[in-house]
C-alpha positions in Angstrom: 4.2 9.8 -16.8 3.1 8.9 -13.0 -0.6 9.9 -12.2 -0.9 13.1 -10.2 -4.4 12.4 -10.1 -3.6 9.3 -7.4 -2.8 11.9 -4.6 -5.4 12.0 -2.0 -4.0 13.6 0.5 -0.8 15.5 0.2 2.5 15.6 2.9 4.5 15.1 4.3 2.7 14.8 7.9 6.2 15.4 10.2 3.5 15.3 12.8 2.7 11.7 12.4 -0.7 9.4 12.4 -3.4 9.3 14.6 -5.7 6.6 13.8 -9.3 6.3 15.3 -10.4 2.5 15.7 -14.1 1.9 15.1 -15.5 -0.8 17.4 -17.2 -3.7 15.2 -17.6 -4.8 12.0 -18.6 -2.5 9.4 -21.8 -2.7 8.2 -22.8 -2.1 4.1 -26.0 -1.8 2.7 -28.5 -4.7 1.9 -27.2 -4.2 -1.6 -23.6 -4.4 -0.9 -24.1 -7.7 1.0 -26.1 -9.1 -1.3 -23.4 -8.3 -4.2 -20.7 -9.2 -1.8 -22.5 -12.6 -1.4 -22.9 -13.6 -4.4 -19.2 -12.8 -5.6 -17.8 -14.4 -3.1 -19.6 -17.6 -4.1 -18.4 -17.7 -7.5 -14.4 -16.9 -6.0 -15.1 -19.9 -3.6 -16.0 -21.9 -6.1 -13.3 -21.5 -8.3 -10.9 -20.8 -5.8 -11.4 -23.4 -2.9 -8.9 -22.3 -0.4 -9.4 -18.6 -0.2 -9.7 -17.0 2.9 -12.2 -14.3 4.0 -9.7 -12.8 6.2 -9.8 -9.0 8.1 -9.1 -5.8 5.9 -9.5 -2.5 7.5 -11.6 0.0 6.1 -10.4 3.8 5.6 -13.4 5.6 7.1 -12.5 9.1 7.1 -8.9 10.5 6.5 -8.3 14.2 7.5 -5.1 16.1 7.7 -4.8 18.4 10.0 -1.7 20.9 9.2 1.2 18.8 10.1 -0.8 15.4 11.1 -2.9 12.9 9.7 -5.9 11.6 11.4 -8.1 8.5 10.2 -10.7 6.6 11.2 -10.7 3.1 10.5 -13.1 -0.2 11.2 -12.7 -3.6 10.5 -14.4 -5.8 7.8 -13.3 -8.5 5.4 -12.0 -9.5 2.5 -15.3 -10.2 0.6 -16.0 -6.6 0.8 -13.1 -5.7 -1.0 -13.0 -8.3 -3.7 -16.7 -7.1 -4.4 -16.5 -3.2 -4.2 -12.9 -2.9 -5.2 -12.9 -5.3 -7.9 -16.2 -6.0 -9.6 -17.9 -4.1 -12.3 -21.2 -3.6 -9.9 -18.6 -2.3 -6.8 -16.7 0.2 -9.2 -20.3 1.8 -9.8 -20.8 2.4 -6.0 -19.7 5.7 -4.9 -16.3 5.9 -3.0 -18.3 6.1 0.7 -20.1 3.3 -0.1 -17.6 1.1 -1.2 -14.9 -0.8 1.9 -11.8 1.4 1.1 -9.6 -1.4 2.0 -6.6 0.0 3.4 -2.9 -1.0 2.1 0.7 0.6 3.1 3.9 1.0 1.5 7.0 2.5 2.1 9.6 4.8 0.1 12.6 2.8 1.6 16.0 5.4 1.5 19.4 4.2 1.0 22.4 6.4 2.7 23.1 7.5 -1.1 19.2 8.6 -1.1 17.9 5.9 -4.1 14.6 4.1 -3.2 14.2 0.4 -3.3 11.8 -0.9 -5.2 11.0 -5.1 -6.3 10.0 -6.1 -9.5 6.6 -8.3 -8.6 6.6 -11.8 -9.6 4.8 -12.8 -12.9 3.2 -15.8 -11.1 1.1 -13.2 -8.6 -2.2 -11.8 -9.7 -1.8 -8.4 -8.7 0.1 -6.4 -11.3 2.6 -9.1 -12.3 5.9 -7.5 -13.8 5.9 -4.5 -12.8 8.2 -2.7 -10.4 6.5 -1.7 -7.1 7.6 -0.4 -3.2 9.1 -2.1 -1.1 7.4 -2.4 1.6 4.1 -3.0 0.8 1.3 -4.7 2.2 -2.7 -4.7 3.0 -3.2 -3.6 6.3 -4.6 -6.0 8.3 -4.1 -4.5 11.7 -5.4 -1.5 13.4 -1.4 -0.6 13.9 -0.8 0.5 10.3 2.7 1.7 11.3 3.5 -2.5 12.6 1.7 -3.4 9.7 4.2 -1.4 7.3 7.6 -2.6 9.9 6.2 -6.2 9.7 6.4 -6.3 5.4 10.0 -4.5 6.5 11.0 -7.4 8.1 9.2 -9.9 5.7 10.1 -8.6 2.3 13.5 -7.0 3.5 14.9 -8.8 6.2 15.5 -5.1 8.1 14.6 -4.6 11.4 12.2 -1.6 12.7 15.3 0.1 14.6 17.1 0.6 11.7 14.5 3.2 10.6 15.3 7.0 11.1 12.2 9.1 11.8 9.5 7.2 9.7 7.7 9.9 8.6 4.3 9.8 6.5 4.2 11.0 2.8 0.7 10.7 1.6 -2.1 8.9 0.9 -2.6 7.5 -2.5 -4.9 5.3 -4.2 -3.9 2.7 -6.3 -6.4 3.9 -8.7 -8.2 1.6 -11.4 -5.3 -0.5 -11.5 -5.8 -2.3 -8.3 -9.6 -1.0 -7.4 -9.3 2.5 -6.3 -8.3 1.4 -3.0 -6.2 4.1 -0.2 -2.7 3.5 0.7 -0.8 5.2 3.1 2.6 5.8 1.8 5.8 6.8 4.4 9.5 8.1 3.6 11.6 5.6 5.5 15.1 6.5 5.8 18.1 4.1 6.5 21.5 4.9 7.3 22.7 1.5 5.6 24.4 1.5 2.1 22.6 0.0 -1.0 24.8 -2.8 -0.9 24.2 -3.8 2.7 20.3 -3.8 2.2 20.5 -5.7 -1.1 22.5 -8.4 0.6 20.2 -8.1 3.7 17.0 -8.5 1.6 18.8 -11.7 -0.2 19.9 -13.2 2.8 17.6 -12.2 6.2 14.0 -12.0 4.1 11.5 -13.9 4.6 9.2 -13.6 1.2 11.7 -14.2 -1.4 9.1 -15.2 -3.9 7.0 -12.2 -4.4 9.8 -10.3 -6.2 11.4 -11.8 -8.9 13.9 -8.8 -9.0 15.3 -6.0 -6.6 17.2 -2.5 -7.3 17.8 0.8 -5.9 16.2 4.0 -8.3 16.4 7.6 -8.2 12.9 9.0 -7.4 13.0 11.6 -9.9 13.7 9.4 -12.7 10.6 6.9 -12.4 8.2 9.3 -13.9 10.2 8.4 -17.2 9.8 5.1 -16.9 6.2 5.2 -15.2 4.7 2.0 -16.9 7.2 -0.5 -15.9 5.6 0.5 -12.2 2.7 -0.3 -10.2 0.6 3.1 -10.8 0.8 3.5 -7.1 4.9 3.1 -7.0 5.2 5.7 -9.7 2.8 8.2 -7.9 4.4 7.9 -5.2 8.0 8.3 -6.1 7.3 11.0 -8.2 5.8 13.2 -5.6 8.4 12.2 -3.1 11.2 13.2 -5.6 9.4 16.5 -6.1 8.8 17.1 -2.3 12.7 16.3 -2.0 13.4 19.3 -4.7 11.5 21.5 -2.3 
C-alpha cells in the first residue's frame, strides 16, 4: 500500500505557487558544517568528480485555501548529502536539516493514465523501481521551469502542450530518499498515449535514466505500491483518490 503518511501538504492548489526567494546562501549551524564537511570529504574522496552544485532549500511551505506559498533559499549539495542522507543528518530535526527541494509531475494522457519510467538499475537512487515522469531536483528558484525543463528532457514534450498545470501536493520522499519535500503537479495533455510514448522515444533527451516507460491507472498503483518509488505511489494514490472526488 502507498504511504499516506508522505503527504505534507494536501491539494490540489487551483490557485497556483507563490514562491518567496531568500537572498544568500543558507546558513546551518557550526555543527551542521562541521558534519557537512567532513562527509563531503569522504564522497570526494571516493567519488572524484562530484560536484557541489546549487539545491534549494524548502524554508517554509504554507497553503493558503486555494494557493501555495513557500519560501525557499539557496545552498548546496553538501548539505543535502549530509542532512538528508547520513545517520548523524537523519537525527537533526526537520528545520534544521536543508529540505532540498525536488519536483515531479503526474503526467495525463487524453485516456487519463499517468506515465510513469521504470528507473535504470545502473542509477543510485532507487534503481528498479517505477517512478514519475517528470522528476527532478530543483535547482532553480523557478520550480515550475524546473519541472517543464525534465518535460522536455525526459519526455521530449514541450511546455505548450500542457493544459492548466495545476499543483497537487507536497510530498516527501520519506526514508527512502532522505525525507526530503517534493512538490508534485497534475499535468494534463491532450495527446494520446501512443503519441507521447513515441515522442518520449524519439524527441527525449535522457534516454538512459529509464530503462522502461508505460502508461498506469492511478487508482491501481496502490496495489502494486513496492514496484514504485515511495514518492510515485503516494502520489498517484492521492491523485487517483482526489480524481474519485
Amino acid at each position: 500500500m502507498a504511504d499516506d503518511r508522505l503527504l505534507l501538504h494536501a491539494g490540489p492548489f487551483p490557485q497556483g505557487l507563490v514562491v518567496e526567494v531568500k537572498e544568500g546562501l543558507r546558513q546551518f549551524s557550526d555543527e551542521v558544517v562541521l558534519g557537512a564537511d567532513k562527509e563531503w570529504a569522504k564522497l570526494v574522496e571516493a567519488k572524484p568528480n562530484v560536484f557541489d552544485g546549487v539545491i534549494w532549500s524548502a524554508l517554509s511551505v504554507i497553503p493558503t485555501g486555494g494557493e501555495l506559498r513557500m519560501e525557499i533559499q539557496q545552498s548546496t549539495y553538501r548539505y543535502q548529502m549530509f542532512t538528508h542522507f547520513t545517520e548523524a543528518g537523519l537525527a537533526l530535526p526537520q528545520e534544521q536539516r536543508a529540505n532540498a527541494l525536488g519536483t515531479a509531475g503526474i503526467l495525463l494522457s487524453s485516456e487519463g493514465r499517468a506515465l510513469v519510467g521504470r528507473r535504470s538499475t545502473k542509477l543510485a537512487t532507487c534503481p528498479g523501481l517505477w517512478h514519475l515522469m517528470p522528476a527532478g531536483t530543483v535547482d532553480k528558484p523557478d520550480i515550475g521551469a524546473v519541472l517543464m525543463a525534465e518535460l522536455k528532457e525526459e519526455c521530449g514534450l514541450l511546455p505548450t502542450e500542457i493544459e492548466d498545470p495545476e499543483v497537487l501536493g507536497v510530498l516527501s520522499t520519506g526514508e527512502q530518499q532522505g525525507g526530503k519535500p517534493e512538490i508534485v503537479w497534475t499535468l494534463r495533455l491532450k495527446l494520446t498515449e501512443e503519441e507521447v510514448l513515441q515522442r518520449c522515444h524519439e524527441s527525449a533527451v535522457d534516454k538512459g535514466e529509464h530503462d522502461e516507460i508505460a502508461f498506469v491507472r492511478p487508482e491501481d498503483v496502490a496495489s502494486v505500491a513496492s514496484s514504485y518509488v515511495d514518492l510515485a505511489a503516494a502520489a498517484l494514490s492521492f491523485f487517483a483518490r482526489t480524481a474519485q472526488g
